[in-house]
C-alpha positions as CSV (number, residue, x, y, z in Angstrom):
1,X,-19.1,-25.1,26.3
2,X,-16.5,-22.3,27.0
3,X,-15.4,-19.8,24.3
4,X,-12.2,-19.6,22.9
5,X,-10.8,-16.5,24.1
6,X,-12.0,-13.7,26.3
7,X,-9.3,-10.6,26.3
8,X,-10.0,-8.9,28.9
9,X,-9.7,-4.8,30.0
10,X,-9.1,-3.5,26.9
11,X,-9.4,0.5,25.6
12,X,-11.3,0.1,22.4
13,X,-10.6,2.3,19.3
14,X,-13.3,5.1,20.7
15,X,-11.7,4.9,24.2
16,X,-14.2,2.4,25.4
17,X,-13.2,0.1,28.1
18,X,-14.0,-3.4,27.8
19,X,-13.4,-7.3,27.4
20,X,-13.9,-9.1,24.6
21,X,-15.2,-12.5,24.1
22,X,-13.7,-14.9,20.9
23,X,-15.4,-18.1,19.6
24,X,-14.4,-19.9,16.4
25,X,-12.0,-17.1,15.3
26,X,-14.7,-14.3,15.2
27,X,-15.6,-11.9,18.0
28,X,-19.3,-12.7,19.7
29,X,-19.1,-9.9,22.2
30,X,-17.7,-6.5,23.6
31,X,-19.0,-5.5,27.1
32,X,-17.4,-4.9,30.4
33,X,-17.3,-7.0,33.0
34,X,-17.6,-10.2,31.0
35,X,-17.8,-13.6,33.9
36,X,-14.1,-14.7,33.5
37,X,-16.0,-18.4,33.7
38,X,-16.9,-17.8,29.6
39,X,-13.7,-18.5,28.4
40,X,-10.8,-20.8,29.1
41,X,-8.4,-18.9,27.7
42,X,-7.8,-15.0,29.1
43,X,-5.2,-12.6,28.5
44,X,-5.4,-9.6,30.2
45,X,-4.7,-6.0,28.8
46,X,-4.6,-4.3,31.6
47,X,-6.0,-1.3,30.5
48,X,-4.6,-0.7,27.7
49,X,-5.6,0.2,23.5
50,X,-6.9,-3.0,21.1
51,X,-7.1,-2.5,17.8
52,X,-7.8,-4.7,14.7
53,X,-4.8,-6.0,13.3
54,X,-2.3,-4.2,10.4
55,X,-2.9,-5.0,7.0
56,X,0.4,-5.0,5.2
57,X,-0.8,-4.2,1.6
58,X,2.3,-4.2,-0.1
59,X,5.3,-6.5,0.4
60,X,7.9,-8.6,-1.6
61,X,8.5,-11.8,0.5
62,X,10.4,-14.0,-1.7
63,X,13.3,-11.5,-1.7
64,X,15.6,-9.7,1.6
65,X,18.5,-10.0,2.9
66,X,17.5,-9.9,6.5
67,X,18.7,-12.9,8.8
68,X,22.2,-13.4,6.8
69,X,25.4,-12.0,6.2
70,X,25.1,-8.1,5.5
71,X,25.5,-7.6,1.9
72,X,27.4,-4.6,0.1
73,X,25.3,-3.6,-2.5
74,X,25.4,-0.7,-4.9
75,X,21.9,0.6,-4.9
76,X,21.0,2.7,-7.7
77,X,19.6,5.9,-7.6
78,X,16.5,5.6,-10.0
79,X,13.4,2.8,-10.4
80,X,15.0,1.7,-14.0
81,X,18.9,1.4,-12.5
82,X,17.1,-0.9,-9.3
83,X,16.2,-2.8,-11.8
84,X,18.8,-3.0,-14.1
85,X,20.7,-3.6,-11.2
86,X,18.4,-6.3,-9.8
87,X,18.4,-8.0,-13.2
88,X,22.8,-7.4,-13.0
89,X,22.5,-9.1,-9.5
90,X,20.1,-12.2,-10.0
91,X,22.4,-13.3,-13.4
92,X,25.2,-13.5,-11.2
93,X,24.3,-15.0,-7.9
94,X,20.9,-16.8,-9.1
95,X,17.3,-16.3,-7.7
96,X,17.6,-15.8,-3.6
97,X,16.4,-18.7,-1.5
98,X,12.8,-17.3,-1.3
99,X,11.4,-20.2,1.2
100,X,13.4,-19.3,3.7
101,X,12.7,-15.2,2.8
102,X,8.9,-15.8,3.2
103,X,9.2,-17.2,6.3
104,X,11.7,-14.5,7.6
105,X,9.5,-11.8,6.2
106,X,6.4,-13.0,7.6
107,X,7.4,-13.5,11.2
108,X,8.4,-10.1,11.4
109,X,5.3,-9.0,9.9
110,X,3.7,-11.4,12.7
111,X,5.4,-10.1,16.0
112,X,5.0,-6.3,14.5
113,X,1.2,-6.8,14.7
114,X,0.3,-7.5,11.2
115,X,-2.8,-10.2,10.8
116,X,-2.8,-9.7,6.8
117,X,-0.1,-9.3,3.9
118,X,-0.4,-9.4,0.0
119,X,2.8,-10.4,-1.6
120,X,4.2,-9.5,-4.8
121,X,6.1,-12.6,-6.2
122,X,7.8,-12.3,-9.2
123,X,7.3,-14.5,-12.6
124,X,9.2,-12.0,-14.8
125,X,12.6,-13.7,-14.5
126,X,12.4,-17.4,-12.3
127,X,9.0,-18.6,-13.7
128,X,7.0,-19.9,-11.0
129,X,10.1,-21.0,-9.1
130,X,9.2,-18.2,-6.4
131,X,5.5,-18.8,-6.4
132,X,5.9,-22.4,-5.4
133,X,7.9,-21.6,-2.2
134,X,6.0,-18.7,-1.3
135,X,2.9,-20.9,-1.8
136,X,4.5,-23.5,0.9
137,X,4.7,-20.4,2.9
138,X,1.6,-19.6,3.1
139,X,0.4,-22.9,4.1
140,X,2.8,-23.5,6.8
141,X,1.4,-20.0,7.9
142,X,-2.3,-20.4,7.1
143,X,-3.2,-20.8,10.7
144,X,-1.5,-17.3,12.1
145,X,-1.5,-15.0,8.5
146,X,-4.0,-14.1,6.1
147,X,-1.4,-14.3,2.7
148,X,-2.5,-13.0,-0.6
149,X,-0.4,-13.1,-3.7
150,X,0.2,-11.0,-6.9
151,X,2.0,-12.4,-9.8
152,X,4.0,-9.6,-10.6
153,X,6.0,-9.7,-13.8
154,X,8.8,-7.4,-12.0
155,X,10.0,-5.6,-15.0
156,X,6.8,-5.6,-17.1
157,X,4.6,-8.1,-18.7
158,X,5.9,-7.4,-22.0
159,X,9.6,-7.9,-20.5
160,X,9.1,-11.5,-18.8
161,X,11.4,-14.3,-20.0
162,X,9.2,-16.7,-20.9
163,X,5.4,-16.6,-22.6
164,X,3.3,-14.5,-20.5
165,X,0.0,-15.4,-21.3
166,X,1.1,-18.7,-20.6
167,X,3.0,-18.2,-17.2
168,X,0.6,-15.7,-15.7
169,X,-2.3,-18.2,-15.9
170,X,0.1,-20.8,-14.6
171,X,0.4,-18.8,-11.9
172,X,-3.0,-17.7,-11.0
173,X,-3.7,-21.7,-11.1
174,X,-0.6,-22.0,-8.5
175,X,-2.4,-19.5,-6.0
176,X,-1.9,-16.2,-6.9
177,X,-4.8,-13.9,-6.8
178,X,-3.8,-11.0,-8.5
179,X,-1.8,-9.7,-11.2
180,X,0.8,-7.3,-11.3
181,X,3.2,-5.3,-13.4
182,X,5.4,-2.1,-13.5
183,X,5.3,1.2,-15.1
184,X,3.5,0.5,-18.6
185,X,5.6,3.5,-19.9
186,X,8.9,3.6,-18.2
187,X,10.0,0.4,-18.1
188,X,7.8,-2.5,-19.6
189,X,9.2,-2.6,-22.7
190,X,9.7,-5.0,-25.3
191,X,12.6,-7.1,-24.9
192,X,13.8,-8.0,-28.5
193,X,13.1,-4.2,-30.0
194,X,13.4,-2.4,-26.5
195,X,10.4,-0.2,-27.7
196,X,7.8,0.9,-25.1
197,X,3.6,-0.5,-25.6
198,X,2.2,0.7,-22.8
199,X,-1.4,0.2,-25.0
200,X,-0.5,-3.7,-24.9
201,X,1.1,-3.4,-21.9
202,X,-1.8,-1.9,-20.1
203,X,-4.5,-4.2,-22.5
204,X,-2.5,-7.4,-22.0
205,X,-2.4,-7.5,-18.2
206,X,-6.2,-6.0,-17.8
207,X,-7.1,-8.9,-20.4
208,X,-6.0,-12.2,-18.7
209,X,-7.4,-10.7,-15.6
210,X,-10.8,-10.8,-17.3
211,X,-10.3,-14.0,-18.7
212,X,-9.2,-15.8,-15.4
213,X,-11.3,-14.3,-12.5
214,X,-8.3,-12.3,-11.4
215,X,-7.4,-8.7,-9.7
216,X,-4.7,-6.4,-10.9
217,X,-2.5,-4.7,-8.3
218,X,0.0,-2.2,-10.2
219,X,3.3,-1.0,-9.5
220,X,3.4,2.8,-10.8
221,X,6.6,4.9,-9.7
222,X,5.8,7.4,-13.5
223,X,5.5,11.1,-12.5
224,X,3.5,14.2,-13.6
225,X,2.1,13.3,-17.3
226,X,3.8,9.9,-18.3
227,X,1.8,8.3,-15.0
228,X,-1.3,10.7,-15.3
229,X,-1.2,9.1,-19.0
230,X,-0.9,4.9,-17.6
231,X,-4.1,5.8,-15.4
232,X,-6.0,7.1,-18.4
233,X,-4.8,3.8,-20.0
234,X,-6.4,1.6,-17.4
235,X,-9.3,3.4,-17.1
236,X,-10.6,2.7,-20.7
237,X,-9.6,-1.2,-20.2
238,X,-11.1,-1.3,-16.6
239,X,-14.2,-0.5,-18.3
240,X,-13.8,-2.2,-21.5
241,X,-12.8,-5.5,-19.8
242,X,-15.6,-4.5,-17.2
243,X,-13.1,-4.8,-14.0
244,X,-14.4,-2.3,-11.6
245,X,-14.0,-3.3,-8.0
246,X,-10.5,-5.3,-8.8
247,X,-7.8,-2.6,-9.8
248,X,-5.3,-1.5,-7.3
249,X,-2.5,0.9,-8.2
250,X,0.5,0.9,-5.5
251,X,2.5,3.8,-5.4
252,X,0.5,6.0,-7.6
253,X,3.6,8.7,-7.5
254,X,1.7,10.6,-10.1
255,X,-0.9,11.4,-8.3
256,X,1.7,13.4,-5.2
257,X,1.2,17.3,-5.2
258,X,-1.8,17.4,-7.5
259,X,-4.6,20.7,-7.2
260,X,-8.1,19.7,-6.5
261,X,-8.7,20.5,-9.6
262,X,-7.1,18.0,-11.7
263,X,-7.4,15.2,-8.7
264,X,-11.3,15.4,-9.1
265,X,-11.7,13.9,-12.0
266,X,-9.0,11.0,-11.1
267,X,-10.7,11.1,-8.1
268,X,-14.7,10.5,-9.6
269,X,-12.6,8.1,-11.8
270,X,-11.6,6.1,-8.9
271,X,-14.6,5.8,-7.7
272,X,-16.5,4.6,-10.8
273,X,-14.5,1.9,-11.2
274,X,-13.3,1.0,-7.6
275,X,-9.9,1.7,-7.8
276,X,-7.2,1.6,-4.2
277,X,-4.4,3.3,-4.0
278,X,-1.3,1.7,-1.9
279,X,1.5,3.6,-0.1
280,X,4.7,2.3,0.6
281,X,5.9,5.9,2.0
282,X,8.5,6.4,0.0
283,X,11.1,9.2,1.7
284,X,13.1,10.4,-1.7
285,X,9.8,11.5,-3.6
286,X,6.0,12.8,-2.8
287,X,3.5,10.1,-2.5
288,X,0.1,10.4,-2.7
289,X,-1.7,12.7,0.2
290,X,-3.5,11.0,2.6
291,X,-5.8,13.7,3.3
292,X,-6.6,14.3,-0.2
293,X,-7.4,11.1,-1.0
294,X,-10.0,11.2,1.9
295,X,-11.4,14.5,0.9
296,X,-12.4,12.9,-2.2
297,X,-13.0,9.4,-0.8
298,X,-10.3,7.5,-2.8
299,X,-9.8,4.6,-0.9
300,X,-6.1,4.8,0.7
301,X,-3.7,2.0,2.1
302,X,-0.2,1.4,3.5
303,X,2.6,-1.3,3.1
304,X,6.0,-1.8,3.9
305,X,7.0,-2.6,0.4
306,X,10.9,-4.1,1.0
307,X,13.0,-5.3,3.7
308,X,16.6,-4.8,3.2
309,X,16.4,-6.0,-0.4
310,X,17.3,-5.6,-3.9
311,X,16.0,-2.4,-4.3
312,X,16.8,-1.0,-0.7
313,X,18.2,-1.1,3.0
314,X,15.2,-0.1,4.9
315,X,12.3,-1.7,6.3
316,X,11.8,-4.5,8.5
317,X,7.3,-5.4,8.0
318,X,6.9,-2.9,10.7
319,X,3.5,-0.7,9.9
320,X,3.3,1.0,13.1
321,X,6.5,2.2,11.8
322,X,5.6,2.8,8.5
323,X,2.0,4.6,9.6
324,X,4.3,6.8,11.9
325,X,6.7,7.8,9.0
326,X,3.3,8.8,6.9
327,X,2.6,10.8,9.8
328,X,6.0,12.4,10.0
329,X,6.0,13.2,6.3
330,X,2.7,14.5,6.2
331,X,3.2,16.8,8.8
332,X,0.5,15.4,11.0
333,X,0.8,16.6,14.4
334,X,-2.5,16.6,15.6
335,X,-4.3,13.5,17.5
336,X,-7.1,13.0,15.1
337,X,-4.4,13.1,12.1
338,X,-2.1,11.1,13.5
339,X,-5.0,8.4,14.5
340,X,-6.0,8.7,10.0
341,X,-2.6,8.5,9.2
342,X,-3.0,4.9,11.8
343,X,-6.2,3.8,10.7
344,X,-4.5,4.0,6.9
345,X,-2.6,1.1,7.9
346,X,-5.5,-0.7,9.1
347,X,-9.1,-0.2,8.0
348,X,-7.6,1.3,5.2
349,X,-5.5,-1.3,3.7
350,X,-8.6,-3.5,4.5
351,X,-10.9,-1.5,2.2
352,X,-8.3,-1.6,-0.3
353,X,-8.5,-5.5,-0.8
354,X,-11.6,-6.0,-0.4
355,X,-11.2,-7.8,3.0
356,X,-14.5,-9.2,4.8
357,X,-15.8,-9.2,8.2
358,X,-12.7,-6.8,9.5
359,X,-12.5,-4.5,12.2
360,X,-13.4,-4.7,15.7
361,X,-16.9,-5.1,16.5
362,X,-18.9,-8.2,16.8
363,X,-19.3,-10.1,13.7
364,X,-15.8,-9.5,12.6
365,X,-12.6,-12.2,12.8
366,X,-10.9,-11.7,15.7
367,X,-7.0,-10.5,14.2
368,X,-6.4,-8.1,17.0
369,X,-3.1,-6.2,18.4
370,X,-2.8,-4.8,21.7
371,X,-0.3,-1.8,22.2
372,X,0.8,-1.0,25.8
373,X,-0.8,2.7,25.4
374,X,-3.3,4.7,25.9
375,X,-4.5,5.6,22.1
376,X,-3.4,4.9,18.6
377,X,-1.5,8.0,18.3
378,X,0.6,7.4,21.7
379,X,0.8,3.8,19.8
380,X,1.9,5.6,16.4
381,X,4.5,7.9,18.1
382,X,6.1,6.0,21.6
383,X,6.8,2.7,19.2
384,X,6.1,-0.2,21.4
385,X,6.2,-3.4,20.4
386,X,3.0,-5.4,20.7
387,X,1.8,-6.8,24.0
388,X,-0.4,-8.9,22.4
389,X,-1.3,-10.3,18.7
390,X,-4.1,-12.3,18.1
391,X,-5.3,-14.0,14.9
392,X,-8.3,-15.6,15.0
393,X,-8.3,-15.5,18.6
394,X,-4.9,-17.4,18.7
395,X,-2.2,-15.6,20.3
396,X,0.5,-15.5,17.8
397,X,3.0,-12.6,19.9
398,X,3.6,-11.8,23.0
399,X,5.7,-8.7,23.9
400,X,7.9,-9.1,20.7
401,X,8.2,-12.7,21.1
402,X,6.1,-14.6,19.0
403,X,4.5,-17.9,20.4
404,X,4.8,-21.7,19.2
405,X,1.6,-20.9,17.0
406,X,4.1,-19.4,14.1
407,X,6.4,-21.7,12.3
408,X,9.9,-21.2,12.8
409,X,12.3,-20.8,9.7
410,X,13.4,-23.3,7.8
411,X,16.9,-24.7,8.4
């Protein structure tokens, strides 16, 4: 019986060329000069550089205003005014249509090259309103994206309209995965007294996670010693509620421009308890350093974060974009740099959420992009669209266009 795929003439990852051979989803083989009889299906690369597909580890796809009217909105210039100005926004015109939004937002990432996204959805202000769709989402893409969610309480847990003990277990029992929340300090704070707990804040959301099997992936924009004080927070409650190996912190803006000397022991902390950190890139502040955090093997991914939302203009699911701007920001300039600053939006991501069986070698699913270059740094820096983007050995994009494999949006 023939195999499902064979891609042929490909430039692997260590300049290796090659075909590869697909059955059930996974990759069975890498060698040249694979008989084109082992396969129905071949695609041919012509020469040019495969990789394992992007992992978008940090998105909001319930919410952008991509594919209508442009909207003239009055972005703020701090993380508490975005939201203040969110909130302002939502009262008035009501919750976007956030079916429609996850299915705009996850083409894109589709026909950029991504194979994988986790999705923050928020419960904070809508209840499960947004889940629900974005849960239709992600069965109508099942076939052609890997779709995680968090249930991300936008403005805090403490700050959420409704009960949150109630709502976030809901919510886990609707299909998210993970829990979320925002700045235990700086703006989770309580709604009738406005007084800041980030002691419950921080115990409240570590606690259900325990209770219900869950992970926690938090947004933290705090700076210098208000940040550095939230991760000493979780830390205790990571090990008190015994969740090593399930804590992700996105942003970690704290941790930008820090010594050696005070990022070892966050570091060694890390590393007890498993913690990822997620980059969205940001342009107005320091993030985290890339280098650093492999110098002292914290693990280190990449997301897109918005597209043309609430909280900002830029940003269309494009991580070859976004791995080249964490390049550009970082000053990278050499091949080997500009290939870690790549491989951030790939294998690191990956290691980040825990994903199984990814990469490329044989074994592993077969989510692959090919890019009509030589090398992931000509891929990072020329910015061509995808020739190719498998998932599971289906091709899902072709030159930009993506194939009847991916559901079109919703009328």
């Amino acid at each position: 019986m023939a195999a499902q795929l064979l891609l042929q003439h490909v430039k692997t990852p260590s300049g290796v060329c090659a075909d590869i051979l697909v059955d059930a989803g996974r990759i069975v083989r890498i060698a040249p000069d694979l008989p084109p009889s082992l396969a129905d299906t071949r695609l041919d690369a012509e020469g040019h550089m495969a990789a394992p597909g992007f992992v978008n580890a940090h998105i909001h796809p319930a919410q952008t205003f991509v594919g209508g009217p442009w909207v003239d909105y009055d972005y703020a210039d701090t993380v508490p005014g975005r939201a203040k100005a969110e909130a302002e926004y939502l009262a008035k015109h009501g919750r976007m249509n956030s079916l429609r939004n996850c299915y705009v937002q996850f083409r894109e990432a589709i026909r950029r090259g991504t194979t994988h996204v986790r999705g923050h959805i928020d419960v904070g202000v809508f209840g499960l309103a947004e889940l629900e769709d974005a849960a239709r989402a992600r069965e109508a893409f099942r076939d052609v994206l890997d779709i995680e969610y968090v249930a991300m309480p936008s403005n805090g847990i403490l700050n959420m309209k409704t009960d949150p003990e109630q709502t976030i277990a809901a919510a886990l029992r609707a299909g998210a995965s993970s829990i979320g929340g925002a700045d235990p300090c700086d703006r989770d704070r309580d709604p009738g007294t406005r007084d800041g707990d980030p002691v419950r804040s921080v115990d409240l959301t570590l606690r259900l996670a325990a209770e219900h099997g869950a992970k926690v992936d938090l947004h933290l924009h705090e700076f210098g010693s208000m940040g550095l004080f939230s991760l000493d927070l979780l830390f205790k409650k990571i090990r008190e509620y015994d969740l090593r190996d399930r804590v992700t912190i996105s942003h970690a803006w704290c941790l930008a421009n820090l010594p050696d000397t005070r990022y070892q022991p966050i570091a060694e902390a890390f590393q007890e308890l498993g913690i990822g950190i997620i980059t969205h890139v940001p342009g107005h502040v320091p993030f985290p350093s890339l280098k650093q955090a492999r110098r002292w093997q914290v693990r280190y991914g990449v997301g897109t974060d918005n597209m043309r939302n609430l909280w900002g203009p830029y940003g269309m699911n494009d991580m070859r974009e976004r791995v080249m701007l964490l390049a550009y920001l970082s000053d990278f300039r050499r091949r080997e740099d500009l290939e870690l600053a790549y491989d951030a939006g790939t294998y690191g991501s990956a290691s980040v959420l825990g994903l199984p069986d990814y990469g490329l070698s044989e074994g592993c699913w077969a989510d692959m992009v090919v890019f009509p270059v030589e090398n992931r740094a000509c891929a990072l820096l020329e910015g061509p669209m995808p020739r190719f983007v498998i998932k599971r050995g289906v091709l899902v994009a072709r030159d930009g266009e993506l194939t009847d494999a991916v559901p079109p949006c919703p009328e």
